[in-house]
MARDOGU-997303 format. One record per residue: x, y, z of N, C-alpha, C in turn. Coordinates in nm, 4 decimals, decimal comma, m for minus. Example, Ala and Ser with C-alpha at 12.3 -4.5 7.8 and 13.67 -1.06 7.14 Angstrom:
2
1,3190:m0,5690:0,7800:1,2300:m0,4500:0,7800:1,3200:m0,3300:0,7800
1,2850:m0,2250:0,7080:1,3670:m0,1060:0,7140:1,2900:0,0030:0,7870
end
This chain:
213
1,1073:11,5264:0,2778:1,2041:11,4639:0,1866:1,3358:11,5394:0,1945
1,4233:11,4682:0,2143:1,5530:11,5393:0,2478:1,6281:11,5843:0,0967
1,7455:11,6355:0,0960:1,8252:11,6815:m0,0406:1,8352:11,5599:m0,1193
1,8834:11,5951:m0,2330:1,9253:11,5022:m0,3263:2,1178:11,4814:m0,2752
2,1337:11,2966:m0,2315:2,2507:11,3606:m0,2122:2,3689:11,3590:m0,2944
2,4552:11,4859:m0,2131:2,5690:11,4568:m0,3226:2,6502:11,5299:m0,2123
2,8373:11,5411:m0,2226:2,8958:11,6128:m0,1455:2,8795:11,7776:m0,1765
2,8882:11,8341:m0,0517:2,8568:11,9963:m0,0819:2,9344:12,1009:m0,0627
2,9470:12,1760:m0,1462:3,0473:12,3153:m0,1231:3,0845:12,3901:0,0291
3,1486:12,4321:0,0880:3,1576:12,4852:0,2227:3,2457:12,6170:0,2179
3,2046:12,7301:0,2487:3,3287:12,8712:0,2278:3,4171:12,8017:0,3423
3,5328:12,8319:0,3647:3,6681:12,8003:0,4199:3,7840:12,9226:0,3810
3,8573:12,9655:0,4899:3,9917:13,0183:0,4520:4,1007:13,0057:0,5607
4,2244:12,9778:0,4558:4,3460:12,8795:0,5348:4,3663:12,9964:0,6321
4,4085:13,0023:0,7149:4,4516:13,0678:0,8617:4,5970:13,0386:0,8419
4,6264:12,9155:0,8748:4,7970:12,8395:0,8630:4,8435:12,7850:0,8436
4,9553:12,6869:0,8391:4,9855:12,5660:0,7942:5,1397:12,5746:0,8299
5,1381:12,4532:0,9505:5,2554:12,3783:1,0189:5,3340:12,2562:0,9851
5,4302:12,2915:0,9248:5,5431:12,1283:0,8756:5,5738:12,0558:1,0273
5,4686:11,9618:1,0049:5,4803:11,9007:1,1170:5,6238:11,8049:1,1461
5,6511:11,7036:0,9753:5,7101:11,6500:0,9748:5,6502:11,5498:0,8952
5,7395:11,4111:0,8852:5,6667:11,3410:0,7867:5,8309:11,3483:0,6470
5,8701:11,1869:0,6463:5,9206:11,1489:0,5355:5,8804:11,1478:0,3852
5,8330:10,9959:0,4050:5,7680:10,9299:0,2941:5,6164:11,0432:0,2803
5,5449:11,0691:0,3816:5,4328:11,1415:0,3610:5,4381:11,3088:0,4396
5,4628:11,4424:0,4001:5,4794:11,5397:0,4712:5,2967:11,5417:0,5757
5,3350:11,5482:0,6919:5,2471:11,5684:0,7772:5,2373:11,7230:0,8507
5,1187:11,8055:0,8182:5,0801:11,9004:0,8076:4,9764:11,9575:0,9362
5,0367:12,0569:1,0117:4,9258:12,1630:1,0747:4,8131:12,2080:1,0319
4,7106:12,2246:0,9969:4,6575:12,2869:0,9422:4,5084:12,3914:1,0357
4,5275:12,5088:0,9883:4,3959:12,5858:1,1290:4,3006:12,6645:0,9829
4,2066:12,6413:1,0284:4,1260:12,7209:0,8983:4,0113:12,7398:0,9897
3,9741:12,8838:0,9161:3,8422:12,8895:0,9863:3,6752:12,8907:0,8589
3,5643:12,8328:0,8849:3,4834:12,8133:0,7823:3,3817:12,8238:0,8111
3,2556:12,8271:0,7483:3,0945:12,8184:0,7940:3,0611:12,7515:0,8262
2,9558:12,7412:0,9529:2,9129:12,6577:0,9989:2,7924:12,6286:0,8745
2,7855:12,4531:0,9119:2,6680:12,4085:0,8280:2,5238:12,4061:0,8867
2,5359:12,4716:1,0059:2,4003:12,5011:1,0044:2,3394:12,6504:1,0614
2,4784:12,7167:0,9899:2,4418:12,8758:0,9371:2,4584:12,9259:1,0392
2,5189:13,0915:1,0104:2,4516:13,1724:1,1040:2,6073:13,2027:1,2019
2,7253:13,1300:1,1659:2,8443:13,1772:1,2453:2,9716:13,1188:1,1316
3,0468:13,1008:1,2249:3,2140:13,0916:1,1390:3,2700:13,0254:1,2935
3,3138:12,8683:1,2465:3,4238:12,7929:1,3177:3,5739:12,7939:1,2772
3,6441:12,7861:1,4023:3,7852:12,7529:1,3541:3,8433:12,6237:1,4235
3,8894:12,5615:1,3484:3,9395:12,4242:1,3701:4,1005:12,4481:1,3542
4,1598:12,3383:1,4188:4,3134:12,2505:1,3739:4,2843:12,1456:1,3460
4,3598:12,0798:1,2440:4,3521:11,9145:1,1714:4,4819:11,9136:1,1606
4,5118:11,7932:1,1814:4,6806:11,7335:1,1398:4,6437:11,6717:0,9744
4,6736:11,6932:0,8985:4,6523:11,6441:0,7408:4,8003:11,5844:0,6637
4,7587:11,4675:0,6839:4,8829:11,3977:0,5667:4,8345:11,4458:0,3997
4,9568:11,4989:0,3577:4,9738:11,5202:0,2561:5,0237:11,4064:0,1475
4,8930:11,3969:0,0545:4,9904:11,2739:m0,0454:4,9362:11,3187:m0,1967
4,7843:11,4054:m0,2094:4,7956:11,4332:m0,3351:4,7213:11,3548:m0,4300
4,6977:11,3763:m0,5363:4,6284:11,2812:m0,6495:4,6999:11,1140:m0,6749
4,6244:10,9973:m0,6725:4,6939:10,8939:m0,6914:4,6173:10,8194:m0,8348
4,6830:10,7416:m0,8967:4,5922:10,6402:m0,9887:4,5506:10,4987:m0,9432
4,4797:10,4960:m0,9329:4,4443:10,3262:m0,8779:4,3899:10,2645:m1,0479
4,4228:10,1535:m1,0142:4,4462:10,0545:m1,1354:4,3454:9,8870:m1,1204
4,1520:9,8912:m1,2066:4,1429:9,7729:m1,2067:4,1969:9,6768:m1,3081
4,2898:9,6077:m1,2828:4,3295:9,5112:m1,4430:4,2438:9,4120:m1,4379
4,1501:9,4668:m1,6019:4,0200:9,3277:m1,6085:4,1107:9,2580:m1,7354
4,1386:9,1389:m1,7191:4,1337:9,0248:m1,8551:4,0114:8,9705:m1,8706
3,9547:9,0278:m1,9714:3,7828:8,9949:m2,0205:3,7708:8,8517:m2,0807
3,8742:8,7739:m2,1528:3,8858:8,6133:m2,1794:3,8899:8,5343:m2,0550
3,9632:8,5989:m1,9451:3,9392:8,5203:m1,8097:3,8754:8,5392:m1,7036
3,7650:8,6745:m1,7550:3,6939:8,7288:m1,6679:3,7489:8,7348:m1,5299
3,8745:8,7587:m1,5625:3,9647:8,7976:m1,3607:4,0247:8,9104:m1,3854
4,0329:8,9712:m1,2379:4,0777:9,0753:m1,2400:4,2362:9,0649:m1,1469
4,3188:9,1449:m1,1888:4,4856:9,1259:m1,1269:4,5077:9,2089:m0,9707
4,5340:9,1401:m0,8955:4,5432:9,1996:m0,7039:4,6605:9,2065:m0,7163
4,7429:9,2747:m0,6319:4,8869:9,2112:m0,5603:4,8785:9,2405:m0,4455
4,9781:9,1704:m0,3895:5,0075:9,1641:m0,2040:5,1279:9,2249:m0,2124
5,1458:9,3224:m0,0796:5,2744:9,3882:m0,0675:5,2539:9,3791:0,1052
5,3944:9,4233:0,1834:5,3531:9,4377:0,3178:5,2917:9,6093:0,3385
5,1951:9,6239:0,4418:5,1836:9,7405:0,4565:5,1504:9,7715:0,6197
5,2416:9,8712:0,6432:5,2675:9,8765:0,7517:5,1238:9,9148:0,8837
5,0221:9,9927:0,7725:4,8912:9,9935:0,8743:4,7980:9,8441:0,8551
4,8441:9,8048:0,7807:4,7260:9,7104:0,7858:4,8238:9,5844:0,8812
4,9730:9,5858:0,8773:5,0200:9,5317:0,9954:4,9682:9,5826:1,1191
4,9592:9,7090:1,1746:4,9382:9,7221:1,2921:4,8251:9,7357:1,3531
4,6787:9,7242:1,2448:4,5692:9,7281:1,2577:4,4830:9,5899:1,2482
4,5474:9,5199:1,1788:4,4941:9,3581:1,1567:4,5998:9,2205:1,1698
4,5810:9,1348:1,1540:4,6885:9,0231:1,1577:4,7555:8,9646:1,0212
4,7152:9,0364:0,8938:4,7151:9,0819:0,7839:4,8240:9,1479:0,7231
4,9063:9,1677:0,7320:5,0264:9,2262:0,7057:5,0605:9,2024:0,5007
4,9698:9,1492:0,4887:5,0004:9,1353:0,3017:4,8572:9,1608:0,2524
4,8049:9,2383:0,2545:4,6655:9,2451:0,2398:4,6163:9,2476:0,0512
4,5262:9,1737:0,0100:4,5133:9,2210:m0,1283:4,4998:9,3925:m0,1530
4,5371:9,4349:m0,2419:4,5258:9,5383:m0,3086:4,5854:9,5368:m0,4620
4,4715:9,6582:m0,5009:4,4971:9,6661:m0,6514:4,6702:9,7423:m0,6812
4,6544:9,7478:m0,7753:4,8006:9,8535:m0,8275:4,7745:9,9942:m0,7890
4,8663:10,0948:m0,7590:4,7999:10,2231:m0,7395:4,9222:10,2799:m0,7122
4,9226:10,3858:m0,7206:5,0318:10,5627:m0,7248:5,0591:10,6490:m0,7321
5,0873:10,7389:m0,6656:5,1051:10,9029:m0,6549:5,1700:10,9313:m0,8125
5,0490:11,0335:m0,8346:5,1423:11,0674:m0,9746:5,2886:11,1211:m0,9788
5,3482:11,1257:m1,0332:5,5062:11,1530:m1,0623:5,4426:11,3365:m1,0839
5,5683:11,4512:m1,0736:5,5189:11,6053:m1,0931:5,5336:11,5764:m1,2450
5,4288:11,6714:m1,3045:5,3896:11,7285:m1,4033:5,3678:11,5885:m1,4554
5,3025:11,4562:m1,4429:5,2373:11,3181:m1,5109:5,0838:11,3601:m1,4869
4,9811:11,3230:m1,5859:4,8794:11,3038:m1,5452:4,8075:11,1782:m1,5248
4,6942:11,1629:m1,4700:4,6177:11,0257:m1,3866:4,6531:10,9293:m1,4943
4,5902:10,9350:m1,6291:4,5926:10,8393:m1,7153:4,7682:10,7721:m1,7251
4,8341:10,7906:m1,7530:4,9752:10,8211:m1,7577:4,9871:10,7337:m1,6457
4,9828:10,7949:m1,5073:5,0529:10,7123:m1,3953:4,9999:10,6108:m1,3818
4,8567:10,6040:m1,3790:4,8006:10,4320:m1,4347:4,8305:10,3245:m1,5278
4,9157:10,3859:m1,6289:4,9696:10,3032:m1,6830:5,1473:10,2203:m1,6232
5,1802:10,3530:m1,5985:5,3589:10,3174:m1,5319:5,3115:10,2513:m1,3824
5,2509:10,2579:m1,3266:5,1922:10,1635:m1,2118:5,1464:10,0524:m1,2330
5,0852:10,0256:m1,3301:5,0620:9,8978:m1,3567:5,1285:9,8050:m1,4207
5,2385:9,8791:m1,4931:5,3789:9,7946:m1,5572:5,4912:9,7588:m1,4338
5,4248:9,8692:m1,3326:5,5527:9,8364:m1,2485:5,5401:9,7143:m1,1186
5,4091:9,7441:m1,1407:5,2868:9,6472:m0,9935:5,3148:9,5500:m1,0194
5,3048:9,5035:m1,1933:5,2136:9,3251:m1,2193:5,3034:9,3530:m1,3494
5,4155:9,4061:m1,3908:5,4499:9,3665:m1,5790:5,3175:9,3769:m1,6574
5,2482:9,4040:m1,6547:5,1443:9,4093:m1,7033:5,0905:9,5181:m1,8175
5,0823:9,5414:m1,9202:5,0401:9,6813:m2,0885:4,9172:9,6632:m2,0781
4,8374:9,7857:m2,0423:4,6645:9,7414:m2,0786:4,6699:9,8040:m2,2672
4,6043:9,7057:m2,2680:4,5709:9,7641:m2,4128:4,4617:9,8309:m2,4169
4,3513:9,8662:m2,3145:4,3187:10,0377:m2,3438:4,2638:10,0836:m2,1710
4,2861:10,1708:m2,1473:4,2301:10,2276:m2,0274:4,1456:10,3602:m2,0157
4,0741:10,3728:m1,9222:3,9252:10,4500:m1,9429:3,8968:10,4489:m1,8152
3,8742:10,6222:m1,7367:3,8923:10,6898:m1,5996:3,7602:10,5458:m1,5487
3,7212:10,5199:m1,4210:3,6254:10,4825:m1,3908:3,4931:10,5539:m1,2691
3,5900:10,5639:m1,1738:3,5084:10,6385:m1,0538:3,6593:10,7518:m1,0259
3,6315:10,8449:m0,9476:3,7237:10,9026:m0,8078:3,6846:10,8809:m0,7198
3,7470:10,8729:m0,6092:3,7231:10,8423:m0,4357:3,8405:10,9410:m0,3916
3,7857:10,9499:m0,2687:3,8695:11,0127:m0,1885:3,9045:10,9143:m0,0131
4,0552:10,8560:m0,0376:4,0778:10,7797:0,0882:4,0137:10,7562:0,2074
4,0663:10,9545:0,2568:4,0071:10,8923:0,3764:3,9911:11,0638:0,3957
3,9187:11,1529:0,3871:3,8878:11,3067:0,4002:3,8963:11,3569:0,5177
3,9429:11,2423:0,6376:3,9374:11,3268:0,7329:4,0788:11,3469:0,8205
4,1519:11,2523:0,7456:4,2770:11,2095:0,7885:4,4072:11,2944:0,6711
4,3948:11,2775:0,5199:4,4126:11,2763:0,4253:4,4049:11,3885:0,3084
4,4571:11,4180:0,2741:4,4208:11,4934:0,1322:4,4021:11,4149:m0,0219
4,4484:11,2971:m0,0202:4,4722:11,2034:m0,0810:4,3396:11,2199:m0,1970
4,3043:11,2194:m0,3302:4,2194:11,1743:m0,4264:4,2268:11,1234:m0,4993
4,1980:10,9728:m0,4992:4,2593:10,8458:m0,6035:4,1359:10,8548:m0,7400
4,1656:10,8737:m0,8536:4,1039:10,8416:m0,9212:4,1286:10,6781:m1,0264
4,0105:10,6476:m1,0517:4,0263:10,5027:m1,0447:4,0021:10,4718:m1,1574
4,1122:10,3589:m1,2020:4,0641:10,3093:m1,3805:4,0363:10,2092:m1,4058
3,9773:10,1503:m1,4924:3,9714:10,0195:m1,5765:4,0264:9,9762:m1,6778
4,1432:9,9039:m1,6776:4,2472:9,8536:m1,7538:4,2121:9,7322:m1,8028
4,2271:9,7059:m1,9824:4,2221:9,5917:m2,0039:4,3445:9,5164:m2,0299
4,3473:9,4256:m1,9808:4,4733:9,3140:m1,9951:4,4812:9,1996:m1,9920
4,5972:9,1283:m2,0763:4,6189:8,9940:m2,0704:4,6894:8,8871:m1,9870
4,6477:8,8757:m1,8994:4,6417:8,8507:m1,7302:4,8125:8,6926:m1,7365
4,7902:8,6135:m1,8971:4,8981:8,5267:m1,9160:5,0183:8,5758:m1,8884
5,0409:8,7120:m1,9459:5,1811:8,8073:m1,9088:5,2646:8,8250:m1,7938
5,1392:8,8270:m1,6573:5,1731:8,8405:m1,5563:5,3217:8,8084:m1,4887
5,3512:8,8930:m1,4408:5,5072:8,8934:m1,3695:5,4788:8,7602:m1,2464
5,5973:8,7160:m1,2248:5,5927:8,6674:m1,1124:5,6231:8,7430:m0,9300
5,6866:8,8121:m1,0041:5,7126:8,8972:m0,9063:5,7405:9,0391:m0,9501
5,6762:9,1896:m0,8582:5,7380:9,2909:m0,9196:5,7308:9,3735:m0,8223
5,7555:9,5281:m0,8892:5,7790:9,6359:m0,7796:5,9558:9,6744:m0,8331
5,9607:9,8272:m0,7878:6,0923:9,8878:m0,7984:6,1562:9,8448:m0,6566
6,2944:9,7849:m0,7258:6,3919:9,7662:m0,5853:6,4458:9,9107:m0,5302
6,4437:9,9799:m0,5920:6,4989:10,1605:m0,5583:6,3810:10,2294:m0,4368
6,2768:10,1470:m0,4465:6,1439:10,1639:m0,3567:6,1259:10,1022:m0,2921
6,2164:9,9911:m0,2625:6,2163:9,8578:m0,1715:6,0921:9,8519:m0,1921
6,0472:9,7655:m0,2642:5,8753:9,7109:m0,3239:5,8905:9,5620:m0,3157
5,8914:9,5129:m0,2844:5,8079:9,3682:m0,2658:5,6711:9,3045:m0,2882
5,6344:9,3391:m0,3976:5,5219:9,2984:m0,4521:5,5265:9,1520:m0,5156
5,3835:9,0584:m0,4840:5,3633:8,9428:m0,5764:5,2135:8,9569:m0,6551
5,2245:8,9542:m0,7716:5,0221:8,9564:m0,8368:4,9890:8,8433:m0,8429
4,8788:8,8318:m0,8967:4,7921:8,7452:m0,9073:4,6563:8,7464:m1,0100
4,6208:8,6700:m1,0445:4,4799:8,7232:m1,0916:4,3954:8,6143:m1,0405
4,2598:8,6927:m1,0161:4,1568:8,5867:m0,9528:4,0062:8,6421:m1,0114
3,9373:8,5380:m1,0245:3,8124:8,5646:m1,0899:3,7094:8,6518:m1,0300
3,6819:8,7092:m1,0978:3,6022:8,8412:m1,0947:3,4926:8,7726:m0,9544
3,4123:8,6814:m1,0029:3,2999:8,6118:m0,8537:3,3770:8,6000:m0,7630
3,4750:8,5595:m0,7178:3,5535:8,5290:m0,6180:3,6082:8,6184:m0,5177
3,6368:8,7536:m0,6169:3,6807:8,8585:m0,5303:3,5763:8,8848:m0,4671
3,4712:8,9521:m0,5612:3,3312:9,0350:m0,5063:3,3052:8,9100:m0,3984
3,2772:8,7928:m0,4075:3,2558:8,6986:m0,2744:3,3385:8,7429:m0,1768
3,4676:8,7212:m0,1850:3,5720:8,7600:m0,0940:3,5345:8,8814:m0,0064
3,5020:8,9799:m0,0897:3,4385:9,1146:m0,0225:3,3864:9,1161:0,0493
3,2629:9,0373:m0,0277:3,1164:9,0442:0,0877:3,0998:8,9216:0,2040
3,2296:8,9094:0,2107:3,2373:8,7554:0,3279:3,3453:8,8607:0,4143
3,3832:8,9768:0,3928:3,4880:9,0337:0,4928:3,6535:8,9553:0,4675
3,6265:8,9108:0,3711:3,7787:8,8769:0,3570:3,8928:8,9504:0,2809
3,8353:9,0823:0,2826:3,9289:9,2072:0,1753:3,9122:9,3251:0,2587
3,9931:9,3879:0,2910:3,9792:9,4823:0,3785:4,0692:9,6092:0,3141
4,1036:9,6354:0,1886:4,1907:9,7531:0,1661:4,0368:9,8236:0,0694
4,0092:9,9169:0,1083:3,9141:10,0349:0,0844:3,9404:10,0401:m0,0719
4,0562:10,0918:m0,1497:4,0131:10,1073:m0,2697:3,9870:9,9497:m0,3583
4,0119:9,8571:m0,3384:3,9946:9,7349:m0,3592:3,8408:9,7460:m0,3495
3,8151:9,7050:m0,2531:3,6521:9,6942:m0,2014:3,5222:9,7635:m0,2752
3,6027:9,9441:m0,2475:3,4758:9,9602:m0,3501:3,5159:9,9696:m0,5009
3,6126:9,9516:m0,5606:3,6673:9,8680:m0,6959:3,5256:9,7686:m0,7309
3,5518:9,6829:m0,6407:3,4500:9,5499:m0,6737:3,3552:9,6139:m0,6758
3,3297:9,6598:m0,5930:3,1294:9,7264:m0,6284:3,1122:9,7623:m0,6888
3,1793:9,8696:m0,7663:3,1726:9,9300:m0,9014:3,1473:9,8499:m1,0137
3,2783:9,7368:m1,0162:3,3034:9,6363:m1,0934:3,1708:9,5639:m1,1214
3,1138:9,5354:m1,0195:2,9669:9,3871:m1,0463:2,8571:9,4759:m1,0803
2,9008:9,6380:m1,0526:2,7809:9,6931:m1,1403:2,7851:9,7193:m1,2247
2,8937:9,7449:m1,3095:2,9428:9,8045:m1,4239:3,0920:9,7787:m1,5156
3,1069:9,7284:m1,4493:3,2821:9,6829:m1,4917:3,2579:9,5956:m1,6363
3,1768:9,4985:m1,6245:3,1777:9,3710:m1,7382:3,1187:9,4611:m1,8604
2,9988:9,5905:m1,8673:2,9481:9,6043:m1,9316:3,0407:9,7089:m2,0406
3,1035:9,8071:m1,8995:3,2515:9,8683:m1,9388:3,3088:9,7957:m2,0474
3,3690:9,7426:m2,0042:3,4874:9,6368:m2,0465:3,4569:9,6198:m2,2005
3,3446:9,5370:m2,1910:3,2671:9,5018:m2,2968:3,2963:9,5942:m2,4101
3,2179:9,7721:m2,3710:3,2053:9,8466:m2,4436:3,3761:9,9165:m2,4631
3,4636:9,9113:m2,4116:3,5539:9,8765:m2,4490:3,6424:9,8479:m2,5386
3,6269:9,7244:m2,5324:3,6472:9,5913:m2,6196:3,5838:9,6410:m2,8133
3,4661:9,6222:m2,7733:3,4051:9,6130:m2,9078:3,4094:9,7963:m2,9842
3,4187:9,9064:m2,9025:3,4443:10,0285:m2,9810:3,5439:10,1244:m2,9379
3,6439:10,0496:m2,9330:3,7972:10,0870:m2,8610:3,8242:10,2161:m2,7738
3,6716:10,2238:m2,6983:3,6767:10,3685:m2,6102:3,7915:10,3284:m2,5184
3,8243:10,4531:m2,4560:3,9321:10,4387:m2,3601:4,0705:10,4914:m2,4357
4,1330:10,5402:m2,3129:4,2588:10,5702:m2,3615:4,3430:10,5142:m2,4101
4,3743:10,4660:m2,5692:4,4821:10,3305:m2,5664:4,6599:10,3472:m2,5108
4,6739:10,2268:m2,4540:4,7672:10,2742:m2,3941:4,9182:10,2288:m2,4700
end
């Protein structure tokens, strides 16, 4: 019988770290040397690591319309990786310095979709992509009234081009599991969601847990 799993601790110490370059995202050298996991020596590696930091990702559930709020923006990998160039995704954002998660989940989601949850409550963390990334999105469940919805949003100072939407909770999770959603925090959003999201929500709703916002 193998471990119980879960992710596991590893000794590591930084060696260096090279400004590679990198605008919008600083792209990083990085040489560390650490334990091997199957004992008994010490490796040293180089990784190129984009730097981006803690983000908030944002599910907006309207529990009267049982839908949850997407928007489409262009994004430049999912242009050059698929034929997809507007791909659904939820709201989401690098926290602002000295903001915390709860906080930027809220100013992200006013800025994504016009959208005030009237209460929000952490859900999962994920981590993007660990091998590429430093990135750790922690993820919320926002309740909202989906009628409000912007027609269009996003900061022009960010050249943002965002449009939302809301679509029913079955539809997405279908969408998913037919391969028709391809942005990672979206995806496992929904899974979370059809296991736990409605009951969330619910509890929620009826004993005003969650952060009100």
């Amino acid at each position: 019988m193998s471990e119980a799993p879960a992710d596991a601790a590893l000794a590591f110490r930084l060696i260096s770290t090279e400004r590679l370059g990198g605008a919008f995202r600083p792209l990083d050298k990085v040489t560390v040397a650490h334990d091997s996991l199957s004992g008994g020596r010490e490796l040293t590696v180089s990784r190129e690591v984009m730097r981006a930091g803690t983000a908030a990702v944002i599910i907006p559930y309207d529990p009267v319309r049982d839908a949850i709020v997407a928007i489409r923006q262009f994004r430049i990998g999912a242009a050059l990786a698929t034929p997809f160039a507007a791909p659904l995704e939820l709201p989401a954002g690098l926290l602002d310095e000295g903001e915390d998660a709860a906080t930027a989940a809220r100013r992200e989601l006013a800025e994504e979709t016009g959208l005030a949850a009237t209460a929000i409550e952490e859900a999962f963390a994920i981590l993007s992509s660990p091998g590429l990334c430093d990135e750790k999105a922690v993820v919320f469940l926002a309740l909202v009234d989906a009628s409000a919805l912007a027609g269009s949003a996003g900061l022009a100072a960010e050249n943002e081009d965002i449009v939302p939407a809301a679509f029913a909770v079955d539809a997405l999770v279908a969408a998913a599991d037919e391969g028709r959603i391809l942005n990672g925090f979206l995806f496992a959003s929904l899974q979370w969601f059809a296991r736990k999201g409605r009951e969330r929500a619910q509890a929620m709703r009826a004993h005003g847990h969650g952060e009100q916002a």
